[in-house]
VEXLO-232960 format. One record per residue (C-alpha): y, z, x. Coordinates in steps of 0.25 Angstrom, whole numbers, plus 5000, padded with zeros to 4 digits. Last residue first. Layout:
<atoms>
YZX;...
</atoms>
This chain:
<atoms>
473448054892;473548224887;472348284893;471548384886;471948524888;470748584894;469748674885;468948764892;467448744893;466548854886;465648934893;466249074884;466549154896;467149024902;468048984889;468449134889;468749154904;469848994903;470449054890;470749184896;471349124910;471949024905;472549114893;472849214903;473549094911;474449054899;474949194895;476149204901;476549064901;476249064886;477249184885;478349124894;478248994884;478449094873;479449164880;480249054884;480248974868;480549114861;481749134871;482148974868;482048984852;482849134852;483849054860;483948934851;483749014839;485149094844;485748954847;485648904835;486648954827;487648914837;487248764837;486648724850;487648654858;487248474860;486048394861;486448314850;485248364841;485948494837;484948604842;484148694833;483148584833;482848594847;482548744843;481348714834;480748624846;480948744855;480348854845;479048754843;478948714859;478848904861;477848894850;476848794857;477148864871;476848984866;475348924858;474748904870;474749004878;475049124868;473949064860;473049074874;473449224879;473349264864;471949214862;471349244875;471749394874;471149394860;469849344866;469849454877;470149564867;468949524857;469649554844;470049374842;471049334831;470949194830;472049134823;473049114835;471749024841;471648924827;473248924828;473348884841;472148774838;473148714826;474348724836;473548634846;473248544833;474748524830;475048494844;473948394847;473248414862;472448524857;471248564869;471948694872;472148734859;470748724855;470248794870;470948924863;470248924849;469048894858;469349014869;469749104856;468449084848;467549084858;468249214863;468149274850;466549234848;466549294863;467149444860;468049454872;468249584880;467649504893;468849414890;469849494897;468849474911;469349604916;469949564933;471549584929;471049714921;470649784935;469049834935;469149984936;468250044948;469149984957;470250044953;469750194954;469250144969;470650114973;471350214966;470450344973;470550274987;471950244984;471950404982;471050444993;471950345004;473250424997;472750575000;472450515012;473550465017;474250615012;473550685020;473850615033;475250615029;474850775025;474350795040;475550715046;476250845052;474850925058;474451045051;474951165057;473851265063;473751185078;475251185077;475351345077;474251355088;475051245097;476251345096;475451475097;474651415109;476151365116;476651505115;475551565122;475551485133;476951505136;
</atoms>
């Protein structure tokens, strides 16, 4: 009886053991997170990149003054007159251009999306009653036009802030404020 025990124990001593390749396998995945981990911290992650570090500062100065102009116009007609001066600068400097389109989206969407809403106003009869049926195409393309361009200045408000806000400190200037409307 002896004997037949050896040979059984001598057999399982030779066999690897049932939760070797788990084992295994746990550790293959600790080296790999190991391996990603370290990987991504040696890369600096895009959320962290200053944008504005690519800026050429002549293109900067000229984008975060274009873009404090607009902010402190309290007049309509002179608000659109600074949007125009910041939609006609045409900055290279990556950083810069970001600023400009994030802040002419800003501020001129909400400009455009009031100009299609006054214009379809007008395509209603005065009385207050049913939109004629050949309107009512306009009115719709007018309304869609109107949510996506206030969507799209929602959208790109707080990158403006945040551009605008970054350019004016990297440059020591003070940023505009609205002026207060008494």
């Amino acid at each position: 009886m002896g004997a037949a025990t050896d040979s059984q124990d001598g057999s399982n001593s030779s066999r690897a053991p049932r939760w070797a390749p788990a084992v295994l396998a746990i550790v293959a995945l600790v080296g790999l997170s190991v391996w990603v981990t370290s990987r991504a911290a040696e890369r600096e992650p895009e959320s962290e990149r200053d944008p504005l570090e690519l800026s050429d500062p002549t293109e900067l100065r000229q984008v975060v003054q274009a873009i404090s102009a607009v902010i402190q116009q309290t007049d309509g007609a002179r608000e659109d007159e600074a949007l125009t001066a910041l939609a006609a600068l045409r900055p290279q400097s990556p950083g810069a251009a970001d600023l400009r389109e994030s802040c002419l989206s800003t501020y001129r969407a909400p400009r455009e999306a009031d100009r299609l809403l006054r214009e379809g106003a007008r395509l209603l009869p005065p009385d207050g009653g049913a939109a004629p049926p050949e309107a009512t195409a306009r009115l719709e393309e007018i309304s869609q036009r109107a949510r996506t361009l206030i969507i799209e200045a929602r959208e790109s408000l707080d990158r403006c802030n945040a551009l605008y806000q970054s350019g004016a400190h990297r440059l020591h200037l003070e940023p505009a404020r609205r002026p207060s409307s008494r």
